[in-house]
C-alpha positions in Angstrom: 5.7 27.3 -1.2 5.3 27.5 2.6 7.1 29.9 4.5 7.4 30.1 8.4 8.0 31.7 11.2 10.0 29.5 13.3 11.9 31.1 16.2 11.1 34.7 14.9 13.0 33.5 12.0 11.9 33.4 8.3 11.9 29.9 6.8 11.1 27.8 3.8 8.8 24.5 4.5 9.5 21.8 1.9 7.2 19.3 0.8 9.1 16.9 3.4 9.2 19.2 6.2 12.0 20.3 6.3 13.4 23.8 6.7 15.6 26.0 5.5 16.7 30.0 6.9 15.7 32.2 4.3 18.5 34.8 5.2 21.4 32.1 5.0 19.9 30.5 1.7 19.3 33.9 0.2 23.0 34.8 1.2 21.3 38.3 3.1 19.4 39.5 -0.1 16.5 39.0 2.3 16.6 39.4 6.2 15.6 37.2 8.9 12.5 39.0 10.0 9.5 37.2 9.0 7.1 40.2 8.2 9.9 41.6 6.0 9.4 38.6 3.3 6.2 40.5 2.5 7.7 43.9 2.0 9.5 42.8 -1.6 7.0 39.9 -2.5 8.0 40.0 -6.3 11.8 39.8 -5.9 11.5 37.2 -3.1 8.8 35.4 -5.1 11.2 35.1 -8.3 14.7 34.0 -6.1 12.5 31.1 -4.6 11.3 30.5 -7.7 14.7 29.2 -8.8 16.4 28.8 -5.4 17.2 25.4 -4.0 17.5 26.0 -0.3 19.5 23.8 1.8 17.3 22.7 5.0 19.3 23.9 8.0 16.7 24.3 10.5 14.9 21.9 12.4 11.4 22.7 12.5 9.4 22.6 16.0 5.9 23.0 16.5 7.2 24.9 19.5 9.1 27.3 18.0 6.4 28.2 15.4 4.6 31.5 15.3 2.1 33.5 13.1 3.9 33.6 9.4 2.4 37.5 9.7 3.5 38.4 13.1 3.2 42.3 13.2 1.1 43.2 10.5 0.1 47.1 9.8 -3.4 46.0 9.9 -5.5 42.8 10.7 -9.0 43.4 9.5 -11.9 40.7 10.1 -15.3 40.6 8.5 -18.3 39.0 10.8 -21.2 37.0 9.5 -20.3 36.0 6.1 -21.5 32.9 6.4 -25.6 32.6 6.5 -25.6 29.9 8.8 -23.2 31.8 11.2 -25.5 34.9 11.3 -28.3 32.9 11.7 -27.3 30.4 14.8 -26.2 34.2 16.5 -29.8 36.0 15.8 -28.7 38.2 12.8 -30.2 38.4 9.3 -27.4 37.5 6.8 -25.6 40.8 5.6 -27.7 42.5 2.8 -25.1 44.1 1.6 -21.5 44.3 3.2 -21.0 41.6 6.5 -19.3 43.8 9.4 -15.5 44.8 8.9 -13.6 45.1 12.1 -10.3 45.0 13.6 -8.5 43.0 15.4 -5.7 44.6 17.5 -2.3 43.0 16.3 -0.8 42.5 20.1 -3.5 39.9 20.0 -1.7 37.5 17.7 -0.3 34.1 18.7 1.0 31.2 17.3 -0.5 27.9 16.2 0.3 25.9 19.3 0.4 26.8 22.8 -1.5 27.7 25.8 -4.4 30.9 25.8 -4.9 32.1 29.3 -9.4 32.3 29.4 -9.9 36.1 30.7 -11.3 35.5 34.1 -15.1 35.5 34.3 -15.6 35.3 30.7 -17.1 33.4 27.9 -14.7 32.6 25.6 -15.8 31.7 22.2 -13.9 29.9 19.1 -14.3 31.0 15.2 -12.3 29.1 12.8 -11.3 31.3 9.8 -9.3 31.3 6.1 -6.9 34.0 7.0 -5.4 35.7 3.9 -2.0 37.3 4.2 -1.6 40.4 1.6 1.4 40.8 -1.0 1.3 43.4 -2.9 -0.6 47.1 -2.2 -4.2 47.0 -3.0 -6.4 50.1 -3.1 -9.1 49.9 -5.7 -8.8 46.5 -7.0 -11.6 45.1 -8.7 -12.8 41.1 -7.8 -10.9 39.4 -10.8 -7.8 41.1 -9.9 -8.0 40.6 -6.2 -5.9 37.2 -5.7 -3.1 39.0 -7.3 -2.7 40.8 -4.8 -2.5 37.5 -2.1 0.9 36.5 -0.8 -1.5 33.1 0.6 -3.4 31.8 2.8 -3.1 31.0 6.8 -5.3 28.7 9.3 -6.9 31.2 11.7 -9.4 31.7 14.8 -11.2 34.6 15.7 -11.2 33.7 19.6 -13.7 36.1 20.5 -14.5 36.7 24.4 -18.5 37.5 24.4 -19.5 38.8 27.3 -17.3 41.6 26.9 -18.6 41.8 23.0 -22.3 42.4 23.7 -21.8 44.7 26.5 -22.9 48.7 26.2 -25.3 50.0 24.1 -23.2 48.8 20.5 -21.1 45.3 20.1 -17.5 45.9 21.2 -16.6 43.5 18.4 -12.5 44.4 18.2 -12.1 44.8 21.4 -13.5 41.7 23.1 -11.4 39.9 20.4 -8.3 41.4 20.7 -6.9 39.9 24.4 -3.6 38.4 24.2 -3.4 35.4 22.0 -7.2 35.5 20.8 -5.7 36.0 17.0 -3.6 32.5 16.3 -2.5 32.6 13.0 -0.3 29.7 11.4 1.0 27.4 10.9 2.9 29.1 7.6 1.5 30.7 5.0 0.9 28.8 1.8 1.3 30.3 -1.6 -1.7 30.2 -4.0 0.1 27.6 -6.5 0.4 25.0 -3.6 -3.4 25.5 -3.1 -6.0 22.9 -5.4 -9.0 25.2 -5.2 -8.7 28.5 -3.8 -12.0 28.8 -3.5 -13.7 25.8 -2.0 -11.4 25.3 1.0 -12.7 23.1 4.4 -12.5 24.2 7.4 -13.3 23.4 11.3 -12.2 22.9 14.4 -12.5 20.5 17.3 -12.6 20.8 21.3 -11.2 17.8 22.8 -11.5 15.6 19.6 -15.0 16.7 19.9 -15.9 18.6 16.0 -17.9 21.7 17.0 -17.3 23.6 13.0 -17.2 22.1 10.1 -17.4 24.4 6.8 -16.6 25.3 3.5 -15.1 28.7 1.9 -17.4 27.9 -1.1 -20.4 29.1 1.1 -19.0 32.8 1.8 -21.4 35.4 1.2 -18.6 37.7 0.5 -15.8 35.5 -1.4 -11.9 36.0 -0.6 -11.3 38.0 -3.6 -14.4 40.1 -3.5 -13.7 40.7 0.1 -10.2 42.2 -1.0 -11.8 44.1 -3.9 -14.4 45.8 -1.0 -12.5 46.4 1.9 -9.6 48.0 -1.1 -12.5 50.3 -2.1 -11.5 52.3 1.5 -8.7 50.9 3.0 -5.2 50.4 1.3 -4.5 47.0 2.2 -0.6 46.6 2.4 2.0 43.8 2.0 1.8 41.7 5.0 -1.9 43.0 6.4 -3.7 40.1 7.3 -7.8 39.6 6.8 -9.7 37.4 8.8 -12.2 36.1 6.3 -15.3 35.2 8.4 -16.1 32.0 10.3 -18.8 29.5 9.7 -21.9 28.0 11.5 -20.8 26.4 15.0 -19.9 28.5 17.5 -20.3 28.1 20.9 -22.8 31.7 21.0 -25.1 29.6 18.7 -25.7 26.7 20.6 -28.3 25.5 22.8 -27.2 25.8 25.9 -24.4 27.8 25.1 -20.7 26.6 25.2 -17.4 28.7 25.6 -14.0 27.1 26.4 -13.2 25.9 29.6 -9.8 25.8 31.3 -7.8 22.5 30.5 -9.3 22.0 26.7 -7.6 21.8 24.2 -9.1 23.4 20.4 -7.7 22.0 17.0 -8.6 24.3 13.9 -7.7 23.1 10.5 -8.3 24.4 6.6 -8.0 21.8 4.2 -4.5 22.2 1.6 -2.9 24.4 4.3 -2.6 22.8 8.2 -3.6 22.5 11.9 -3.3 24.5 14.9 -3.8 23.4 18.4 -4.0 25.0 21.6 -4.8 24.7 25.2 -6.6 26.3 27.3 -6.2 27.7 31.1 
């Protein structure tokens, strides 16, 4: 299953494209608002189940935003992938990679402009966002994904000039300006995903591929991620986690790269979709 958010509506994606209004094809057992599909994941997991939804909507990339659009929490774990930590001057994580936030005003879309913050070095990090959907606090690693409403296409736009500035890395807060969290283009469900495990991803500036990766290379996996951070935090239907990105980025290379104005970045994970945005 894919749901949307198309026109700050909740919507069903079929297998053809074509939508239909959750709300008018549940008859207003659920609501319109996208983040509130999360809030009873069961019961609207079993009437979809059975449903057959008429398609009444006619889906533009336009009018698509992030299938989590105001979650209680985003959190984001850094250099969980050894090449990443290595292109950027870091050891790989010996034991946990870096959890941080991102702050939820910052979330976008999958296609439209990103205004560059002026003077800056803007960076790109494509990610496997997960989308939680059901409550997790102390979940061990085998029962994570049970916890996983599904996966999203995500980039940790991440501004670094800003990040390496003071004395200690401003990680949330040089990642957190307005549209630096897109997130989209629908969430897919687990059962629509081949290997849950072993996903691509990367991303591409001006057809040009700058990341190219695979999930299977995580030092902390999806569901041992979930099973960590739930050892603290009480993740909550709807919270979104921003997995880690791999090797690629523009920090790594030599010379350094950062978007400019006028370019336009496509980020893709394998089974679930593309974004694309512009830049100016």
């Amino acid at each position: 299953m894919r749901i949307a958010n198309h026109e700050g509506r909740a919507v069903i994606v079929g297998s053809d494209g074509k939508a239909a209004d959750i709300a008018t094809a549940s008859g207003g057992r659920f609501g319109p608002d996208p983040q509130g599909v999360y809030d009873d994941w069961d019961a609207f997991t079993a009437w979809a189940s059975t449903a057959v939804p008429v398609p009444d909507v006619e889906l533009g990339k336009a009018g698509l935003g992030s299938p989590s659009p105001a979650p209680s929490q985003v959190v984001a774990i850094g250099l969980n992938y050894a090449d990443h930590a290595a292109e950027t001057g870091f050891e790989p994580p010996e034991h946990l990679p870096p959890v941080f936030t991102k702050f939820a005003s910052s979330i976008t879309g999958p296609y439209g402009e990103i205004e560059l913050p002026d003077g800056g070095h803007t960076d790109w990090e494509v990610e496997v966002v997960v989308v939680i959907g059901r409550t997790a606090h102390r979940v061990t690693a085998d029962a994570a994904w049970d916890h996983v409403a599904g996966l999203s296409v995500g980039q940790d736009l991440s501004e670094r000039i800003l990040q390496f500035t003071g004395q200690a890395p401003q990680f949330g807060f040089a990642k957190s300006y307005p549209g630096f969290a897109p997130i989209g283009p629908w969430l897919v469900t687990l059962d629509e995903i081949a290997d849950r495990d072993d996903l691509a991803l990367g991303c591409s500036i001006d057809g040009e591929t700058v990341q190219s990766g695979r999930t299977s290379k995580l030092l902390y996996s999806i569901p041992r991620t979930i099973a960590k951070l739930s050892e603290v935090i009480t993740l909550r239907p709807g919270d979104v986690i921003f997995t880690g990105t791999p090797d690629g980025v523009g920090f790594g290379m030599s010379p350094q790269r950062f978007l400019r104005s006028g370019e336009t970045l496509r980020t893709w994970v394998e089974g679930i979709g593309e974004m694309e945005h512009r830049f100016y």
